[in-house]
Backbone as a chain_set.jsonl record, in Angstrom:
{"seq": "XXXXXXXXXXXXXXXXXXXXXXXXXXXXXXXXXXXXXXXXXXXXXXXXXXXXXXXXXXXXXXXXXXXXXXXXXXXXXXXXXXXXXXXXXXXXXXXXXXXXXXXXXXXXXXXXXXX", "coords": {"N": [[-17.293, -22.428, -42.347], [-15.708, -21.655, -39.927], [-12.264, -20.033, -40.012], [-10.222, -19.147, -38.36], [-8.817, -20.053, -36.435], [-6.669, -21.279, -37.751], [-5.176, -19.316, -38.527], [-1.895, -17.874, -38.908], [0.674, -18.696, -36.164], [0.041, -21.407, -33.587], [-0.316, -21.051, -30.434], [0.545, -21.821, -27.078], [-0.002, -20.029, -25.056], [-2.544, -18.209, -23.951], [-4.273, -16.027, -26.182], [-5.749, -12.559, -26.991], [-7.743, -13.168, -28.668], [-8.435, -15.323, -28.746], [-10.506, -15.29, -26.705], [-12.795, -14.496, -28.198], [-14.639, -12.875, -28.119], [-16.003, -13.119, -25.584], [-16.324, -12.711, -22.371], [-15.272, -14.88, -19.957], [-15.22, -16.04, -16.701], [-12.375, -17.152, -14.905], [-10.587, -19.926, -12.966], [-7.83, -19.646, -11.002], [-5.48, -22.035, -11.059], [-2.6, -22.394, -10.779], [0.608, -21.034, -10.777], [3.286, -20.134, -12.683], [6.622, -19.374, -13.749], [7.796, -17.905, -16.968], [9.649, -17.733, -19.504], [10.619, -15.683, -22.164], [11.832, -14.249, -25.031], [12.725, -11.228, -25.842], [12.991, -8.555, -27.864], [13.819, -5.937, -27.351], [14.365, -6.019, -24.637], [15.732, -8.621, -24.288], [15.877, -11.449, -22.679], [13.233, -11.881, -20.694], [11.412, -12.494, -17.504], [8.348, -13.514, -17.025], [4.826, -14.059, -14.808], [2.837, -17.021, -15.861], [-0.35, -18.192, -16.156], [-1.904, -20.784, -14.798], [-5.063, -21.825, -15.958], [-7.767, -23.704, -14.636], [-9.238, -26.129, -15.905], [-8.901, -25.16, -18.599], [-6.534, -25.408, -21.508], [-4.749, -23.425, -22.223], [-2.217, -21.448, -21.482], [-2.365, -18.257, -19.482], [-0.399, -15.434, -19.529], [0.66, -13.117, -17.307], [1.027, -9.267, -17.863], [3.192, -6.548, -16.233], [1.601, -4.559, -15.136], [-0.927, -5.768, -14.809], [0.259, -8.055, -12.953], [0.639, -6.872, -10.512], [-2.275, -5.783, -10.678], [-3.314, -8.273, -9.935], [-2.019, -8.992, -7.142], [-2.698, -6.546, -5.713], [-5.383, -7.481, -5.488], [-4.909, -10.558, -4.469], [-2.38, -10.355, -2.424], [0.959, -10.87, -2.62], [2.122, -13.02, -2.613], [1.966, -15.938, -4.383], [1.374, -18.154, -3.985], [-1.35, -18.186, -2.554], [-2.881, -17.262, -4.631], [-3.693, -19.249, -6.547], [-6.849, -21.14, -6.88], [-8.345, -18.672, -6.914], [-10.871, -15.938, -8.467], [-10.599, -15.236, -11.639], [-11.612, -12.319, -13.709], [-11.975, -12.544, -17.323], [-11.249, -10.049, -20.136], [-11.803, -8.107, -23.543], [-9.797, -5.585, -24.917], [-8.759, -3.045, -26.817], [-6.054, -1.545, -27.333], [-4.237, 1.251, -28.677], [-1.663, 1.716, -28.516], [-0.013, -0.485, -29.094], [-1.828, -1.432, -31.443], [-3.267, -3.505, -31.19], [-5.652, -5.765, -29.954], [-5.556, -7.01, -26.119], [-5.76, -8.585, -23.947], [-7.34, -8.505, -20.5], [-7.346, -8.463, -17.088], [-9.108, -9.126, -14.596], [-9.195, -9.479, -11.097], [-11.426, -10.924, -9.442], [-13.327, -10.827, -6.432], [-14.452, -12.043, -3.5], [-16.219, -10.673, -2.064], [-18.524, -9.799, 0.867], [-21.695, -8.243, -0.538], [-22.698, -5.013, 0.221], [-25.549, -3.614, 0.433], [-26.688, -1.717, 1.534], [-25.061, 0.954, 1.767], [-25.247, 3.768, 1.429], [-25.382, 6.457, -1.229]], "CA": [[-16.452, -22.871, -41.244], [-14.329, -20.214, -39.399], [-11.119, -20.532, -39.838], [-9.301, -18.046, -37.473], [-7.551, -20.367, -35.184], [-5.403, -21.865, -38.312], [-4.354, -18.426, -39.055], [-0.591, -17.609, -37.903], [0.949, -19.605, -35.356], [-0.496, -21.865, -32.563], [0.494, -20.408, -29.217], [0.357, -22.365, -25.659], [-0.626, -18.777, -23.695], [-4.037, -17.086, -24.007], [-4.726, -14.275, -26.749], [-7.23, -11.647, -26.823], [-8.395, -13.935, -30.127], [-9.218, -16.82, -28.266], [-11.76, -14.516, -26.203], [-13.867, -15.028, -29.093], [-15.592, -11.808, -27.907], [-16.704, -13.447, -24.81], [-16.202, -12.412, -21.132], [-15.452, -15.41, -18.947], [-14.666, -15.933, -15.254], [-11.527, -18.385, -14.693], [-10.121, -20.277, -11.577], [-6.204, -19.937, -11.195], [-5.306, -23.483, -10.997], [-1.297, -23.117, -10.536], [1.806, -20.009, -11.492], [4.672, -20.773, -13.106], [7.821, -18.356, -14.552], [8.03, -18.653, -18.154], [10.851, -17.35, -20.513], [10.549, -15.037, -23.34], [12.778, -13.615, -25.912], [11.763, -9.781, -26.106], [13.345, -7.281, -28.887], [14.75, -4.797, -26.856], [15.264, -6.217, -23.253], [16.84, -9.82, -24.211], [15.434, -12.501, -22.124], [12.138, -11.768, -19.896], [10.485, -13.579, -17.034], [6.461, -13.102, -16.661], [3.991, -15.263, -14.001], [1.7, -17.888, -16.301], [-1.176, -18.485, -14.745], [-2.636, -22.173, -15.683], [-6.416, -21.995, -15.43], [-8.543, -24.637, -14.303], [-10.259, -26.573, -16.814], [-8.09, -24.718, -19.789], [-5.466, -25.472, -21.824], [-4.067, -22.218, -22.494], [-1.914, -20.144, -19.953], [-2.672, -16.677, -19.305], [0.862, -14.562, -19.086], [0.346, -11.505, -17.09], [1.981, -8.199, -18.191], [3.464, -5.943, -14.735], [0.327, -3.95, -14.542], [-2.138, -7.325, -14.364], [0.408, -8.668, -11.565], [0.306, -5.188, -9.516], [-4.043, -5.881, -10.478], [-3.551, -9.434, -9.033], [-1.13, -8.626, -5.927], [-3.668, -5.878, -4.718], [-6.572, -8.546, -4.635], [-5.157, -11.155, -3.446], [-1.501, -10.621, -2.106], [2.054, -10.678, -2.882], [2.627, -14.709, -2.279], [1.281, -16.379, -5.338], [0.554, -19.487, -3.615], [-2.44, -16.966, -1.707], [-3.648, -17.163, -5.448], [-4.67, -20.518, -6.392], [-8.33, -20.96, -6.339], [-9.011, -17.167, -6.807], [-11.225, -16.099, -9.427], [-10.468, -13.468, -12.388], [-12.918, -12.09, -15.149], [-11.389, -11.712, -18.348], [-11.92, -9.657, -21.251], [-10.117, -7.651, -24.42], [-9.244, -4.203, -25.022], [-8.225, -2.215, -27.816], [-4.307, -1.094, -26.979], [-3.833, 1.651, -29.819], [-0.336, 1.994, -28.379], [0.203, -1.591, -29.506], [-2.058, -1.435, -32.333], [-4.14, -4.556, -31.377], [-6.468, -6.102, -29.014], [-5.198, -7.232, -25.798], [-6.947, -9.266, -22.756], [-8.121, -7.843, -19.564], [-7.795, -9.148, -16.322], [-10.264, -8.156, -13.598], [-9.315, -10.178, -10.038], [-12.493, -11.157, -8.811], [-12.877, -10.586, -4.649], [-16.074, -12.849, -3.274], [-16.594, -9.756, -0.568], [-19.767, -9.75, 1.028], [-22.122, -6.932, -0.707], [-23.296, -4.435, 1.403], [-26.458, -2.567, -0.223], [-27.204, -0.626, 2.406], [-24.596, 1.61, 1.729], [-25.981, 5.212, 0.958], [-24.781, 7.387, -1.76]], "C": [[-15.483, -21.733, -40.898], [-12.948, -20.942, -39.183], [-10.064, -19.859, -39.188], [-8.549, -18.761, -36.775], [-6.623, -21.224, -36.357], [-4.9, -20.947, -38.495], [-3.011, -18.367, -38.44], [-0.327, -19.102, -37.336], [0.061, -20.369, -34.227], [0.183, -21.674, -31.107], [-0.291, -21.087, -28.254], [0.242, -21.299, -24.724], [-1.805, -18.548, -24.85], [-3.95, -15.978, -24.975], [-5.474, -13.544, -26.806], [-8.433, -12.531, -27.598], [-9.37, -14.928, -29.932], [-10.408, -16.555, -27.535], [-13.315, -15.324, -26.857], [-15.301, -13.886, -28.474], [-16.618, -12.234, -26.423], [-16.261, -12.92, -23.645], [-16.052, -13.648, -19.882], [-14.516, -15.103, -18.155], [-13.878, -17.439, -15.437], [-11.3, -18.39, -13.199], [-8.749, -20.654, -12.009], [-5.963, -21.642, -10.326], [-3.684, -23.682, -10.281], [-0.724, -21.772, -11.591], [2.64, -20.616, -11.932], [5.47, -19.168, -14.004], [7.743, -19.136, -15.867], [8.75, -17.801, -18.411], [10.449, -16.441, -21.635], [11.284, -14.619, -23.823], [11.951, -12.108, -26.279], [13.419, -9.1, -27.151], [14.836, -6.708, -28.015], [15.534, -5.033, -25.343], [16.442, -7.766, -23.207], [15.513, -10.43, -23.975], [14.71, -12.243, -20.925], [11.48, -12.656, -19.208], [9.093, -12.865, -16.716], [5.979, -14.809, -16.186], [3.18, -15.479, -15.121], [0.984, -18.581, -15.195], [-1.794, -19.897, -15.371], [-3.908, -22.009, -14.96], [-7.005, -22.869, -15.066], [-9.516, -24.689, -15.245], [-9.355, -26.182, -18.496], [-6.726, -24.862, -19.99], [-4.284, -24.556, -22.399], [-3.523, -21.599, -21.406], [-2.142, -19.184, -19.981], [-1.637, -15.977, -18.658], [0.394, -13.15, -18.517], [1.649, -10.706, -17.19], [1.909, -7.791, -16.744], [2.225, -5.365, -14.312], [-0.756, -4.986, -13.755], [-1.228, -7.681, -13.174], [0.481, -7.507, -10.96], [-1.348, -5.148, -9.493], [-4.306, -7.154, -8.989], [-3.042, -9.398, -7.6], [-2.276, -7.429, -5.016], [-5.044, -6.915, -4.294], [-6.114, -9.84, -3.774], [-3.687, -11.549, -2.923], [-0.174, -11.038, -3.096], [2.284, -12.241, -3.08], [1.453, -15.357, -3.356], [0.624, -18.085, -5.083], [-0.796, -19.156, -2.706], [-3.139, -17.305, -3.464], [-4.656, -17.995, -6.485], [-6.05, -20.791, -5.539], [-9.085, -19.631, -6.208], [-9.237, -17.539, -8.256], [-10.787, -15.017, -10.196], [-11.576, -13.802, -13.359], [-11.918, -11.486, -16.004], [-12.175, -11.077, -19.528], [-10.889, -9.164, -22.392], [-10.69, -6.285, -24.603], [-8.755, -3.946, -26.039], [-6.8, -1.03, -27.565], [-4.347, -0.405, -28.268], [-2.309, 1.872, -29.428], [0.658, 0.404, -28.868], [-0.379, -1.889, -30.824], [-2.927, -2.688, -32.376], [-4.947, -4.907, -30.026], [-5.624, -7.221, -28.084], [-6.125, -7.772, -24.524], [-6.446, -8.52, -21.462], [-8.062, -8.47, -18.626], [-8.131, -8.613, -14.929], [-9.971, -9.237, -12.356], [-11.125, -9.997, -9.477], [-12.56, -11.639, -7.211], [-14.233, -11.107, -4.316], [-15.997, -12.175, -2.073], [-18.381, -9.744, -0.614], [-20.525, -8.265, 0.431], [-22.543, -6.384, -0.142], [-24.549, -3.16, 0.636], [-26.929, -1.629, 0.534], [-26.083, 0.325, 2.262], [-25.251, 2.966, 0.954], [-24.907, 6.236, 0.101], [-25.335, 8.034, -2.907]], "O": [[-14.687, -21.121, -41.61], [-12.615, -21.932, -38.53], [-8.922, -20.096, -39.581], [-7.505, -18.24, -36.383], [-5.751, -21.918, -35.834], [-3.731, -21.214, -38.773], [-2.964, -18.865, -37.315], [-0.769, -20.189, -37.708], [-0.893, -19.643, -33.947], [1.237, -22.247, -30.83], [-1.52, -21.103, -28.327], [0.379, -21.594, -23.537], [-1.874, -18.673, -26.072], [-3.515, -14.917, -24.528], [-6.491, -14.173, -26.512], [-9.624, -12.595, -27.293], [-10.427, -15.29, -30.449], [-11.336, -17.362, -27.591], [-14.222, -16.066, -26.48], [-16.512, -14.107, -28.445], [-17.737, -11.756, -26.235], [-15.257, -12.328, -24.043], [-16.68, -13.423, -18.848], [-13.503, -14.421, -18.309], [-14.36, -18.484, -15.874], [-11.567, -17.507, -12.383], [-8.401, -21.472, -12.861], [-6.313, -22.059, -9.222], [-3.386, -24.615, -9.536], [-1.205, -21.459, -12.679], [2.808, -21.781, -11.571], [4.922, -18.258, -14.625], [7.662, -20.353, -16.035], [8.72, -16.847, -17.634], [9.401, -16.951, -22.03], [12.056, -14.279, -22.926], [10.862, -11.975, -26.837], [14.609, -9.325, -26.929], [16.053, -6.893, -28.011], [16.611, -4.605, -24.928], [17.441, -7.98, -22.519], [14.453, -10.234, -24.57], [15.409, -12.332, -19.915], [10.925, -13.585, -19.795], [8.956, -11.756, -16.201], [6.272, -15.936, -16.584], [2.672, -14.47, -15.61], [1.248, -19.142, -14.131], [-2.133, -19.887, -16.555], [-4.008, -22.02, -13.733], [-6.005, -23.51, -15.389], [-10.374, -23.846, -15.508], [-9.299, -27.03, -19.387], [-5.848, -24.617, -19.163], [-3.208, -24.907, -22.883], [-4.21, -21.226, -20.455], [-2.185, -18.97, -21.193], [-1.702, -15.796, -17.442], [-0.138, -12.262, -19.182], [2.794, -11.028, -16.874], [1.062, -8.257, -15.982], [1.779, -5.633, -13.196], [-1.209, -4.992, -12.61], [-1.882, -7.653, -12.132], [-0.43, -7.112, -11.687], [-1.881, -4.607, -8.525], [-4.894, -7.15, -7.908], [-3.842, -9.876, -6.795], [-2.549, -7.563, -3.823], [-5.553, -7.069, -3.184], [-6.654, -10.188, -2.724], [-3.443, -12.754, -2.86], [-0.36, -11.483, -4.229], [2.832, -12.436, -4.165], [0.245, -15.261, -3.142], [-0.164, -18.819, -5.679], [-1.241, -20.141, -2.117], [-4.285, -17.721, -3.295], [-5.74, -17.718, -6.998], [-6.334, -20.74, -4.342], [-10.138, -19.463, -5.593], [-8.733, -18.375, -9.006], [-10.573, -13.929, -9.661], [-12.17, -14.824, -13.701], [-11.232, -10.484, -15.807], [-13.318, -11.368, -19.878], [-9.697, -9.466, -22.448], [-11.871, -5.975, -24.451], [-8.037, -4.882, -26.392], [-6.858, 0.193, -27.687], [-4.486, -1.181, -29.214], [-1.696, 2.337, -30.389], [1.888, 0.383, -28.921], [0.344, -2.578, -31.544], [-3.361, -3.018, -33.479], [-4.758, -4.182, -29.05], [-5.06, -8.158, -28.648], [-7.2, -7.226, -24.278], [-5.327, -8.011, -21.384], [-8.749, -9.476, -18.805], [-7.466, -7.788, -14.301], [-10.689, -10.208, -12.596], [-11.739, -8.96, -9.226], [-11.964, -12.636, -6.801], [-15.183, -10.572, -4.887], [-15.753, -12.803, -1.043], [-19.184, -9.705, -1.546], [-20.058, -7.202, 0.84], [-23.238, -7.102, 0.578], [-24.249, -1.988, 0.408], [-27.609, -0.713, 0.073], [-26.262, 0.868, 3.352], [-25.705, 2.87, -0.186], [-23.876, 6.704, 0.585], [-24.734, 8.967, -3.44]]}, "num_chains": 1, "name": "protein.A"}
């Protein structure tokens, strides 16, 4: 029996962990500001994204909302019902594996493009 999700704490956001080495595509369901206690800055706000269908939120770091804001706009109510692909990453500047989030854009493909 695997026992990885009793290890540590039980956390209400998304970890790389929970991946489980898999790659899925989510539907943003609904943002919300959440709170954090950080080290060095105090008291931090970051967008949670509540997925559709999942009970985990998915906190994006500044880079991921600067990923999400180029696909699909600045106004986070524009983002409900968009899709992302997640995945995890190996952060050696952090020292652990960290999730991935890829906005997914349903643009028409164009194969005729020559290159």
């Amino acid at each position: 029996m695997d026992m990885t999700k009793y290890a540590g704490s039980e956390s209400k956001y998304l970890k790389a962990s929970d991946l489980q080495g898999k790659r899925p595509t989510v539907v943003i369901e609904s943002v919300e500001l959440v709170e954090f206690e950080d080290d060095e800055k105090g008291k931090v706000t970051k967008p949670a994204l509540k997925l559709k269908g999942k009970e985990k939120k998915l906190v994006l770091s500044p880079s991921f909302v600067e990923e999400v804001i180029r696909a699909f706009g600045a106004d986070s109510s524009g983002w409900i019902g968009k899709s992302l692909g997640l995945s995890t990453k190996y952060y050696k500047s952090f020292d652990r594996d960290g999730i991935v989030v890829t906005p997914l854009l349903n643009d028409v493909i164009d194969d005729d493009i020559p290159f």
